[in-house]
LOMITI-126897 format. One record per residue: residue number from 1; x, y, z of N, C-alpha, C, CB in turn. Coordinates in steps of 0.001 Angstrom, whole numbers, padded with zeros to 6 digits, m for minus. Atoms other than C-alpha are relative to their C-alpha. Glycine has a CB too. Example, Ala and Ser with C-alpha at 12.3 -4.5 7.8 and 13.67 -1.06 7.14 Angstrom:
# LOMITI-126897
+-----+---------+---------+---------+---------+---------+---------+---------+---------+---------+---------+---------+---------+
|   n |    n_c1 |    n_c2 |    n_c3 |   ca_c1 |   ca_c2 |   ca_c3 |    c_c1 |    c_c2 |    c_c3 |   cb_c1 |   cb_c2 |   cb_c3 |
+-----+---------+---------+---------+---------+---------+---------+---------+---------+---------+---------+---------+---------+
|   1 |  000890 | m001190 |  000000 |  012300 | m004500 |  007800 |  000900 |  001200 |  000000 | m000992 |  000027 |  001246 |
|   2 | m000820 | m001190 | m000060 |  013670 | m001060 |  007140 | m000770 |  001090 |  000730 |  000414 |  000462 | m001415 |
+-----+---------+---------+---------+---------+---------+---------+---------+---------+---------+---------+---------+---------+
This chain:
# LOMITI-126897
+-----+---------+---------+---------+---------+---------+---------+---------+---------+---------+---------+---------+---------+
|   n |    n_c1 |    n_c2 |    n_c3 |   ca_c1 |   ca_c2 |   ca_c3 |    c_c1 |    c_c2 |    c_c3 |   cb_c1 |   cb_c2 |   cb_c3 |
+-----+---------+---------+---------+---------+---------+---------+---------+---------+---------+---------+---------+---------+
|   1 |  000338 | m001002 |  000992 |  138237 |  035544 |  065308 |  000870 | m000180 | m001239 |  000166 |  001414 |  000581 |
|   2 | m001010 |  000623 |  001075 |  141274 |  034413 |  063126 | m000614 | m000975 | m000781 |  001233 | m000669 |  000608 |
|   3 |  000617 |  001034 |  001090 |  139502 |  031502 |  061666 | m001259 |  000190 | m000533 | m000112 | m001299 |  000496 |
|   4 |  001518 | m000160 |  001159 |  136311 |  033296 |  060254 |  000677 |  000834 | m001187 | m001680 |  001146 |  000783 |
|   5 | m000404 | m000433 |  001235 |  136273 |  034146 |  056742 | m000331 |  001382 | m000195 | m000536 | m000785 | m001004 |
|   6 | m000046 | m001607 | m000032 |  136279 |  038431 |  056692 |  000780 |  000199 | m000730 |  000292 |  000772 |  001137 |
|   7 | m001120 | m001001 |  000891 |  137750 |  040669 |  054626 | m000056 |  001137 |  000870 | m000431 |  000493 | m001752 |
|   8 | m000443 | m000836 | m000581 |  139055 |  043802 |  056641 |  000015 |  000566 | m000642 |  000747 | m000001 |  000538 |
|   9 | m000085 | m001053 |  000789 |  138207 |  046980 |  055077 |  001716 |  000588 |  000465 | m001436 |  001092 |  000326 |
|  10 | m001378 | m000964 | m000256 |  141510 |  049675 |  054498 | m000498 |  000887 |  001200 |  000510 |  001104 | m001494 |
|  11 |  000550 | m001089 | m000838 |  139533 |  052283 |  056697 | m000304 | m000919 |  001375 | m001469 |  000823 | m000756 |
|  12 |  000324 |  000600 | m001156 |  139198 |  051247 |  060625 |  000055 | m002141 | m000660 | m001887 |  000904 |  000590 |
|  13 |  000768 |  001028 |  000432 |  139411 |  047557 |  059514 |  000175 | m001206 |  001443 |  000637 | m000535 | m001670 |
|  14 |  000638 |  000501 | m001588 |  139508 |  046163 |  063581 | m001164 |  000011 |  000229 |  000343 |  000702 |  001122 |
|  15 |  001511 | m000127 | m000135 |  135515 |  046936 |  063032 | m000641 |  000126 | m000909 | m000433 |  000853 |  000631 |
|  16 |  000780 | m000392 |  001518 |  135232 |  047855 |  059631 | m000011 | m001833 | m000961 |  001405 |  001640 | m001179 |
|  17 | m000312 |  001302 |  001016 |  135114 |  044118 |  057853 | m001539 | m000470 | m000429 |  000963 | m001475 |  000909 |
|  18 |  001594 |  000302 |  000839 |  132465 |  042233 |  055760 |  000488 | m001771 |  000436 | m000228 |  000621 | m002442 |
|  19 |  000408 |  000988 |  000004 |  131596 |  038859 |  057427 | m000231 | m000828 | m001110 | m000743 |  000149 |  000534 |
|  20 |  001191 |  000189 |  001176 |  131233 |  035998 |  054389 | m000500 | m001319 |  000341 |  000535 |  000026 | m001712 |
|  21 |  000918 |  001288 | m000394 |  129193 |  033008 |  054949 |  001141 | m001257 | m000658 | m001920 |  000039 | m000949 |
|  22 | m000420 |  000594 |  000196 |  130810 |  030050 |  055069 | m000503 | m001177 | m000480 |  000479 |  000123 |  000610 |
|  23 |  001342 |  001437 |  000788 |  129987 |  026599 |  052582 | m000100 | m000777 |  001394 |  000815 | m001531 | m001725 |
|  24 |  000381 |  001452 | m001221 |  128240 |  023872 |  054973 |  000240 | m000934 | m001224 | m002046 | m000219 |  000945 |
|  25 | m000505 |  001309 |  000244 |  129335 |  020821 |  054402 | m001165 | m000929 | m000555 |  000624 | m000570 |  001324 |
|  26 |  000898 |  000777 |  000868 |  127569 |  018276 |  051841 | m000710 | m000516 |  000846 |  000517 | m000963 | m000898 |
|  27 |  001066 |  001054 |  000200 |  124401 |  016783 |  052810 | m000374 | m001016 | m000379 | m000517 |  000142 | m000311 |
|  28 |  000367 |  000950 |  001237 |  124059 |  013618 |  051286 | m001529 | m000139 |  000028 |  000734 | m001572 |  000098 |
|  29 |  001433 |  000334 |  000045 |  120340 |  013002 |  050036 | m000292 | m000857 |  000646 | m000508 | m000274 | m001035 |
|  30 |  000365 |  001825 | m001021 |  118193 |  010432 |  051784 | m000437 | m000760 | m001215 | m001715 | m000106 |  001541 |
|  31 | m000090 |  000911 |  000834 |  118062 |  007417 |  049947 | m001599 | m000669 |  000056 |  001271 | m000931 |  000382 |
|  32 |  001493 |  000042 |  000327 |  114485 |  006594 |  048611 | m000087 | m001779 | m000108 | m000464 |  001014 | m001673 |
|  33 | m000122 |  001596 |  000014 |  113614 |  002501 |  048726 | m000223 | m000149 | m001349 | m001064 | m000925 |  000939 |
|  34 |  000448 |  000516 |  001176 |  112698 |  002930 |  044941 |  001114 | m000497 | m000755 | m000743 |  000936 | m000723 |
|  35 | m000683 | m000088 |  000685 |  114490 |  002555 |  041974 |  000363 |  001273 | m000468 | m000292 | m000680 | m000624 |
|  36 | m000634 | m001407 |  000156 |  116627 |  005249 |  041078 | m000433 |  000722 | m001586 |  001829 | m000215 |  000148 |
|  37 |  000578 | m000399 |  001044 |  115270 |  007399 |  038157 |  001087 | m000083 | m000953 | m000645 |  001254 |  000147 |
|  38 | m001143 |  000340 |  001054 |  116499 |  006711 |  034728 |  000752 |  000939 | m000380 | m000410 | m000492 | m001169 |
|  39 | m000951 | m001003 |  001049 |  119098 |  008776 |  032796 | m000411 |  000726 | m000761 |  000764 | m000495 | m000828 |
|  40 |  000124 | m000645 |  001224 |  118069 |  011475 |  030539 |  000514 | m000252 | m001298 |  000318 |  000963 |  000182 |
|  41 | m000402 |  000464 |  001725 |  118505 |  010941 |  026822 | m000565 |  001014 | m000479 | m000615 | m001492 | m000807 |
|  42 |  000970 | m001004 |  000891 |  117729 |  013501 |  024592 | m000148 | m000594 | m001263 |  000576 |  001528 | m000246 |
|  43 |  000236 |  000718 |  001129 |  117607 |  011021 |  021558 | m001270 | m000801 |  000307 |  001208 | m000853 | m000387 |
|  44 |  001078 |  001127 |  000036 |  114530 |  009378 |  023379 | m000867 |  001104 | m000543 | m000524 | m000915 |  001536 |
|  45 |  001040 | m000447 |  000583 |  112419 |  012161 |  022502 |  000045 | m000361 | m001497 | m000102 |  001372 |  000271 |
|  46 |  000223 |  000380 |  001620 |  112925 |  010911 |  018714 | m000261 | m001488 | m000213 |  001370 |  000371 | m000940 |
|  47 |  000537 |  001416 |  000186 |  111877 |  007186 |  019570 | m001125 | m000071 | m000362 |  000011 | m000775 |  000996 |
|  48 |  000648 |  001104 |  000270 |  109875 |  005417 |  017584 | m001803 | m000105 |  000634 |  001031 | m001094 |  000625 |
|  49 |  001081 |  000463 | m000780 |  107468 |  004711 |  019813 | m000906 |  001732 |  000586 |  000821 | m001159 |  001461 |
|  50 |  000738 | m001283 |  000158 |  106985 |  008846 |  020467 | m000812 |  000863 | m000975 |  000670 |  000607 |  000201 |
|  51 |  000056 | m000287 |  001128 |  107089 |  010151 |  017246 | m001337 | m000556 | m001444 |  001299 | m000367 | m000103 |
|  52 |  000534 |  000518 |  000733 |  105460 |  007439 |  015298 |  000288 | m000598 | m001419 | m000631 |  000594 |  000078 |
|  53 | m000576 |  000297 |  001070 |  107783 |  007516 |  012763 |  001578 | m001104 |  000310 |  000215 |  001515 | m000679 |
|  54 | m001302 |  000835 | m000345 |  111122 |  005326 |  012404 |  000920 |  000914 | m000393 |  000234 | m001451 | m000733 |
|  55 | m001108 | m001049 |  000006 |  114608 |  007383 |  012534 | m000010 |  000434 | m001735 |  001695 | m000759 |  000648 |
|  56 | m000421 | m000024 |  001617 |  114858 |  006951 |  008225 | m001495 |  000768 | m000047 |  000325 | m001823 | m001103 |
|  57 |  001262 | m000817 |  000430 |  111212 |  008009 |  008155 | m000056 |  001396 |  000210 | m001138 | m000459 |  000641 |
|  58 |  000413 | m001580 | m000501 |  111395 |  011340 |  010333 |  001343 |  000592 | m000623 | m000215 |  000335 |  002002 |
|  59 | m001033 | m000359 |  000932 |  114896 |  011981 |  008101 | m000588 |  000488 | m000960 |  000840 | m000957 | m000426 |
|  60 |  000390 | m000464 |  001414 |  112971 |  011889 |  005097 | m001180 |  001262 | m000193 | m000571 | m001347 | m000730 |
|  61 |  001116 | m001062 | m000171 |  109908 |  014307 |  006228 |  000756 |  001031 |  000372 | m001172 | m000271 |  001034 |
|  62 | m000886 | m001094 | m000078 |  112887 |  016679 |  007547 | m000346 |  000358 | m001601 |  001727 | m000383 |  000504 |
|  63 | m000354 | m000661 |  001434 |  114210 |  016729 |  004211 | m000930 |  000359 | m001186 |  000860 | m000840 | m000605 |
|  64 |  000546 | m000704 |  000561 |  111051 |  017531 |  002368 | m000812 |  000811 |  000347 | m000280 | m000414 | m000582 |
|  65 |  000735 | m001494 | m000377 |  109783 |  020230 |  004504 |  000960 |  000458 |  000360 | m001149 |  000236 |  001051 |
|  66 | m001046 | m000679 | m000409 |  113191 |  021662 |  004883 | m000073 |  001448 | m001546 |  001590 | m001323 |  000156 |
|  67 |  000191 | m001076 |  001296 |  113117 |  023396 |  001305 | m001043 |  001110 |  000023 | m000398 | m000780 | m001279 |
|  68 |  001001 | m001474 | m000160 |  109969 |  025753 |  002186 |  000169 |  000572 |  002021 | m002342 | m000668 | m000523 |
|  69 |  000163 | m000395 | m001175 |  110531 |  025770 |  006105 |  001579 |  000335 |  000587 | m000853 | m001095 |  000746 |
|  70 | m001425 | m000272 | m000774 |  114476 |  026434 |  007166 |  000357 |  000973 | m001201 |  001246 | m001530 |  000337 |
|  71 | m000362 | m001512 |  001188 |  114397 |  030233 |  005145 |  000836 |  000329 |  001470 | m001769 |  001569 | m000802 |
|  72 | m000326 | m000213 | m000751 |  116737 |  031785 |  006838 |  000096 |  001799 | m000077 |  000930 | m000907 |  000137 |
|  73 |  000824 | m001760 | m000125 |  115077 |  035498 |  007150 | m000360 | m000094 |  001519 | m001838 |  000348 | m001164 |
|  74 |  000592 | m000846 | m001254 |  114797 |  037808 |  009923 |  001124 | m001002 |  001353 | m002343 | m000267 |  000189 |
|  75 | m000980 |  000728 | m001088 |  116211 |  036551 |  013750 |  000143 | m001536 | m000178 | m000571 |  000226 |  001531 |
|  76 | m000135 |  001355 |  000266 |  117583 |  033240 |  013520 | m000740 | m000933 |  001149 |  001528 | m000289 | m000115 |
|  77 |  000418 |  000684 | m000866 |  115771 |  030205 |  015147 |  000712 | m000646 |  001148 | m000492 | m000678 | m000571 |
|  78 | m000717 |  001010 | m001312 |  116758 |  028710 |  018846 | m000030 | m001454 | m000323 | m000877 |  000099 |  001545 |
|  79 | m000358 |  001933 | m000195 |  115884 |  024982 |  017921 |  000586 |  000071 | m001447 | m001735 | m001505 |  000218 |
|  80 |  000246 |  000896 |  001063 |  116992 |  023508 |  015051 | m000736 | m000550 | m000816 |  000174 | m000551 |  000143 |
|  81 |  001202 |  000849 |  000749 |  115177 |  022621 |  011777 | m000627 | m001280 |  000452 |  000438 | m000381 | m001256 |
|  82 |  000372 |  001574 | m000503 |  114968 |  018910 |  012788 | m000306 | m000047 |  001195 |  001038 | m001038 | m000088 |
|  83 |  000613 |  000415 | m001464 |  114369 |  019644 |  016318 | m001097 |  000744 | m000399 |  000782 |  000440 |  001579 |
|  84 |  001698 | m000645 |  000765 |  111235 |  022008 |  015006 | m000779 | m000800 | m000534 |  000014 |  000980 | m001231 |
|  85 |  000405 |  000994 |  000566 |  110346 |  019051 |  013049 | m000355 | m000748 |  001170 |  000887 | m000553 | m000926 |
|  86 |  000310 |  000865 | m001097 |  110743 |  016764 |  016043 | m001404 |  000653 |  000660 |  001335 | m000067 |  001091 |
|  87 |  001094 | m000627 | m001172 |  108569 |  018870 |  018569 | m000794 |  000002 | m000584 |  000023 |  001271 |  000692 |
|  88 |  001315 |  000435 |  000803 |  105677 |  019015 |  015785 | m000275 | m001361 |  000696 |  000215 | m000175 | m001806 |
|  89 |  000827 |  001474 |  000152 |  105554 |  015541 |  015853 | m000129 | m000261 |  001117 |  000582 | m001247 | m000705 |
|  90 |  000412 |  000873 | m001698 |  105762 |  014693 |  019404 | m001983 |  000889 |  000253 |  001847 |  000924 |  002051 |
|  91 |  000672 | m000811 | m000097 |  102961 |  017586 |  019549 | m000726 | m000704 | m000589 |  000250 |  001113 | m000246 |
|  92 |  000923 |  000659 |  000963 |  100851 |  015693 |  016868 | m000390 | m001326 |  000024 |  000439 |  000111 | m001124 |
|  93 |  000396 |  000806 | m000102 |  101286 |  012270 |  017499 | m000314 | m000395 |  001468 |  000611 | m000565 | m000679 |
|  94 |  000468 |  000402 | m001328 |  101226 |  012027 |  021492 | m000280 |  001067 |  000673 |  000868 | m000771 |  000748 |
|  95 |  000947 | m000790 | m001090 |  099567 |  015148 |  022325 |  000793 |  000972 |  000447 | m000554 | m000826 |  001280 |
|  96 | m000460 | m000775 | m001081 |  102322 |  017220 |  023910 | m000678 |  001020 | m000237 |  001378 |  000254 |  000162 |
|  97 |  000210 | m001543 | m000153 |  101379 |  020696 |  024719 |  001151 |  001036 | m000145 | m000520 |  000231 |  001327 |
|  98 | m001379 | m000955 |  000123 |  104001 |  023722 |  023723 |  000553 |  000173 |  001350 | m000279 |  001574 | m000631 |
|  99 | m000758 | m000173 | m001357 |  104668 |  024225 |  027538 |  000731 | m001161 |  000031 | m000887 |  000161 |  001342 |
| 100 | m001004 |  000658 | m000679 |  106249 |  021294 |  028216 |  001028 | m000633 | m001194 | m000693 | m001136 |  001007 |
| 101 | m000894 | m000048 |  001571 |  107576 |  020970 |  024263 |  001300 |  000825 |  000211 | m000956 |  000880 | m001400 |
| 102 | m001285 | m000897 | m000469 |  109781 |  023952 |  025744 |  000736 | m000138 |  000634 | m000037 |  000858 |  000411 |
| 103 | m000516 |  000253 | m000884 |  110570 |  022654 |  028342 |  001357 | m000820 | m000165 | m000886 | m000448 |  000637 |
| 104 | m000847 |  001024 |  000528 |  112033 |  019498 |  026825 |  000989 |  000766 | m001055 | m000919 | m001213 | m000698 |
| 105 | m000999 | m000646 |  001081 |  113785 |  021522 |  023798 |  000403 |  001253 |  000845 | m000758 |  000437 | m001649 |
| 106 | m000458 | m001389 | m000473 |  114835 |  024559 |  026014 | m000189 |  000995 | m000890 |  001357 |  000065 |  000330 |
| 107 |  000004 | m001296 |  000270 |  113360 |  027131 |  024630 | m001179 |  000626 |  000675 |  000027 |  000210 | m001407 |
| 108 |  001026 | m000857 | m000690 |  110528 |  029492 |  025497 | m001547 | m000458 | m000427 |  000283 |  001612 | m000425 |
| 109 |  001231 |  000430 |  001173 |  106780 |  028834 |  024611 | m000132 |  000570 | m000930 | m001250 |  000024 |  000278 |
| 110 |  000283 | m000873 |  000976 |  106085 |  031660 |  022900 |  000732 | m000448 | m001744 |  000586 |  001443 |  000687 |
| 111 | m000630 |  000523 |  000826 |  108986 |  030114 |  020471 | m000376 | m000898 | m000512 |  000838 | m000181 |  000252 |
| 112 |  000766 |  001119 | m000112 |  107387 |  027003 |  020999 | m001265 | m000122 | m001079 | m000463 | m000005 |  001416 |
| 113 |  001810 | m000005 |  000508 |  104104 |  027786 |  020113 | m000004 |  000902 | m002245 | m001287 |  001882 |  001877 |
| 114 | m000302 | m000117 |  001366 |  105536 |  029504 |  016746 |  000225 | m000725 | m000844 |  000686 |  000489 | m000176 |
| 115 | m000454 |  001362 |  000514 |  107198 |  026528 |  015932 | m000892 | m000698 | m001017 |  000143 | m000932 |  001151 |
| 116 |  001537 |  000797 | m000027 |  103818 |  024738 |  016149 | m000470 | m000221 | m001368 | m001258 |  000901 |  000774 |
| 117 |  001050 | m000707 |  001049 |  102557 |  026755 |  013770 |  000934 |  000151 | m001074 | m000751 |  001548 |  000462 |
| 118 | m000586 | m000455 |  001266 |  104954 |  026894 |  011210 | m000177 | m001214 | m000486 |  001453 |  000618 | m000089 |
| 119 | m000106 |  001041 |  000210 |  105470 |  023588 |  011033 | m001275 | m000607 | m000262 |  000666 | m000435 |  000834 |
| 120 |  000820 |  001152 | m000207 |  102317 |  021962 |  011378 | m000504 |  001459 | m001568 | m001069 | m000632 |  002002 |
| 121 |  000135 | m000685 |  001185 |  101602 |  024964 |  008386 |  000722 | m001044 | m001654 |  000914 |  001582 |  000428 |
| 122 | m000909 |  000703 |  000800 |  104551 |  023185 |  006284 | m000774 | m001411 | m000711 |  001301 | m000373 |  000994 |
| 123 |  001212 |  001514 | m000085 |  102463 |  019730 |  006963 | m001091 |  000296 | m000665 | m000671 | m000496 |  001580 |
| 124 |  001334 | m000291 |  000989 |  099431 |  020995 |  005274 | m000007 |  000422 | m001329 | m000771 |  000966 |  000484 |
| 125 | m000464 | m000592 |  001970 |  101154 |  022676 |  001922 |  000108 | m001634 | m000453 |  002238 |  001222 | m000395 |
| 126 | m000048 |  000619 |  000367 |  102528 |  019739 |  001462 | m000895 | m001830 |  000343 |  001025 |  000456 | m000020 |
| 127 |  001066 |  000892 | m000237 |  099152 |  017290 |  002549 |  000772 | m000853 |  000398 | m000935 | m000400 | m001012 |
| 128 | m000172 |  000848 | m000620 |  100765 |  015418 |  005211 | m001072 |  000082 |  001174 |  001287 | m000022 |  000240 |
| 129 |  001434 | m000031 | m001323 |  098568 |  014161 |  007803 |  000956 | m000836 |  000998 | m001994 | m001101 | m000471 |
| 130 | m000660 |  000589 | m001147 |  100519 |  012735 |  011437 | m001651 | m000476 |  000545 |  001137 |  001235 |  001108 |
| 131 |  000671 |  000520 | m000778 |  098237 |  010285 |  013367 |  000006 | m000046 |  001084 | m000077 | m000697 | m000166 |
| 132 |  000076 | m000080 | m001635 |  097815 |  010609 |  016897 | m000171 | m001814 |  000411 | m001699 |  001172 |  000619 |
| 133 | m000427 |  001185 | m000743 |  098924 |  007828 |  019066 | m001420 | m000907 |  000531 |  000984 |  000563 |  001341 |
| 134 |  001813 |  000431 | m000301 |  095724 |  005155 |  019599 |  000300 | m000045 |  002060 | m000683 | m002448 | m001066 |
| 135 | m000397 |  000364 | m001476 |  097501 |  004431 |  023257 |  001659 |  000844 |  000461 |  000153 | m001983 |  000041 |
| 136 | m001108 | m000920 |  000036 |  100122 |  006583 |  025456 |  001336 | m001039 | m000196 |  000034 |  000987 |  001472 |
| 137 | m001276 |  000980 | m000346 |  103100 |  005283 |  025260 |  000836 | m000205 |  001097 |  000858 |  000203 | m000721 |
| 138 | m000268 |  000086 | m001474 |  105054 |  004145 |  028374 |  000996 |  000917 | m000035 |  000400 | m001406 |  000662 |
| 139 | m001346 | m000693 | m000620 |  108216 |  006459 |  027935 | m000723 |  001618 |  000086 |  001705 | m000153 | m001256 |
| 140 |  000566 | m001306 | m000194 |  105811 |  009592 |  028255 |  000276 |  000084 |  001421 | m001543 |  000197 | m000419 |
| 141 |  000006 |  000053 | m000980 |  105937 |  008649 |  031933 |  001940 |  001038 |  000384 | m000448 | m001701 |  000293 |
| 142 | m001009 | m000890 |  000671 |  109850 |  009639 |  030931 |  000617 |  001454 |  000144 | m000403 |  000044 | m000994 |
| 143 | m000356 | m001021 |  000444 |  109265 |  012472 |  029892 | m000341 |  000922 |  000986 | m000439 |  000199 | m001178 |
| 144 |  000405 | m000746 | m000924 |  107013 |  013640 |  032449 |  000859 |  000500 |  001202 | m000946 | m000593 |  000367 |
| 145 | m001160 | m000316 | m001144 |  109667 |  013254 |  034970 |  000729 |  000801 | m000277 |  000850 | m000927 |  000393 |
| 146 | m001136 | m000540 |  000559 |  112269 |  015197 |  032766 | m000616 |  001445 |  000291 |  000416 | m000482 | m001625 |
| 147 |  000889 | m001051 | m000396 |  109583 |  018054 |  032597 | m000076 |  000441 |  001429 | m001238 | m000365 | m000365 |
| 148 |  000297 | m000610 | m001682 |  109040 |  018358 |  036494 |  001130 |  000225 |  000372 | m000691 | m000949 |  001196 |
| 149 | m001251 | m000542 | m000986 |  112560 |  018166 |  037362 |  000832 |  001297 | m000829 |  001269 | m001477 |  000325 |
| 150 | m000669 | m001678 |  000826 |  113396 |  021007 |  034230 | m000905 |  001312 |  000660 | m000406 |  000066 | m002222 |
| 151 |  001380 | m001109 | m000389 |  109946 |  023293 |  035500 | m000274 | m000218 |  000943 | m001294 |  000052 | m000641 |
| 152 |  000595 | m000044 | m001452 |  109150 |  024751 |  038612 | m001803 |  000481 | m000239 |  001049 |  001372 |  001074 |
| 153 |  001601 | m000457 |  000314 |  105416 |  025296 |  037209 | m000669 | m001328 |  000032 | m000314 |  000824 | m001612 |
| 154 |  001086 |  001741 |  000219 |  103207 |  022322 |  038363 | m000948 |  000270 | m001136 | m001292 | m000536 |  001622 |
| 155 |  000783 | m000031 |  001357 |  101135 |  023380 |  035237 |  000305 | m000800 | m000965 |  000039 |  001132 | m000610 |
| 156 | m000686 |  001082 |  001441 |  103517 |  021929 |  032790 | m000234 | m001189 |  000507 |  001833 |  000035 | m000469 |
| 157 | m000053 |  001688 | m000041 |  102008 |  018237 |  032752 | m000231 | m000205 | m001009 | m000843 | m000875 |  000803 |
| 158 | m000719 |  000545 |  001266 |  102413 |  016109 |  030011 | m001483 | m000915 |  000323 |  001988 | m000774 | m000040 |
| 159 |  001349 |  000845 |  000280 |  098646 |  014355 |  029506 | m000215 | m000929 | m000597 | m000792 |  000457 | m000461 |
| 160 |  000143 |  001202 |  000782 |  097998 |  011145 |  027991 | m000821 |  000624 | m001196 | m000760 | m001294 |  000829 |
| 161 |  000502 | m000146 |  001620 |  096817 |  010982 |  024235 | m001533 | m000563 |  000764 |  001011 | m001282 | m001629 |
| 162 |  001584 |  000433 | m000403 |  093141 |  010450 |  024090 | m000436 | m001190 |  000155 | m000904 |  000357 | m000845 |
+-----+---------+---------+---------+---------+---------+---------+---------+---------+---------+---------+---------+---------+
């Protein structure tokens, strides 16, 4: 009885105590014959190959939809101008959907889906047009993984471009 972990109330504490669960001992995972999944990056969501643009290119579309779109009225934003920027474009050129846009940027959809809309608003004052991807690209596969292991909602999937 000495070696379980109890606390002994002040009042009766020969009967009065609070049992506390003790840690079990590590588990190691079972080891899968694949290859081990890659590393997260949060700089891949701004590759090239997602986006559509090159790092100097999606710099320069920041900086001229920053002057009508980063007002800073009312509650302040969770992402970042340039990550608002980013998530457009992933959204525009390979399709994502705001659920799993949130997922990847941690925030909420609802935020998400504002975003969307501000931004892809911004894009039209100033007659930009983003092209959608002719083929997916392979690091969507990526992303998809990043998504399932951030979201317990099998909903959030990440769909190939058309």
């Amino acid at each position: 009885m000495a070696a379980l972990p109890l606390t002994r109330h002040a009042f009766h504490g020969d009967w009065n105590y609070a049992l506390h669960p003790q840690p079990s001992p590590a588990v190691p995972a079972p080891r899968s014959g694949g290859l081990p999944a890659p590393q997260w990056d949060p700089t891949l969501l701004s590759d090239p190959a997602l986006t559509g643009l090159t790092s100097h290119q999606l710099q320069q579309l920041i900086q001229t939809l920053a002057p009508q779109g980063d007002a800073r009225r009312g509650r302040p934003p969770r992402l970042t101008f340039d990550d608002q920027v980013l998530a457009t474009m992933l959204h525009l050129h390979v399709n994502l959907a705001a659920e799993p846009l949130a997922v990847l940027f941690d925030s909420s959809r609802t935020a998400m889906h504002r975003t969307l809309l501000k931004i892809r608003r911004l894009l039209k004052e100033q007659s930009i047009t983003i092209s959608p991807a002719t083929t997916p690209p392979a690091l969507l596969a990526t992303l998809q993984a990043r998504v399932a292991a951030l979201s317990n909602d099998p909903n959030y999937k990440i769909k190939a471009t058309r």
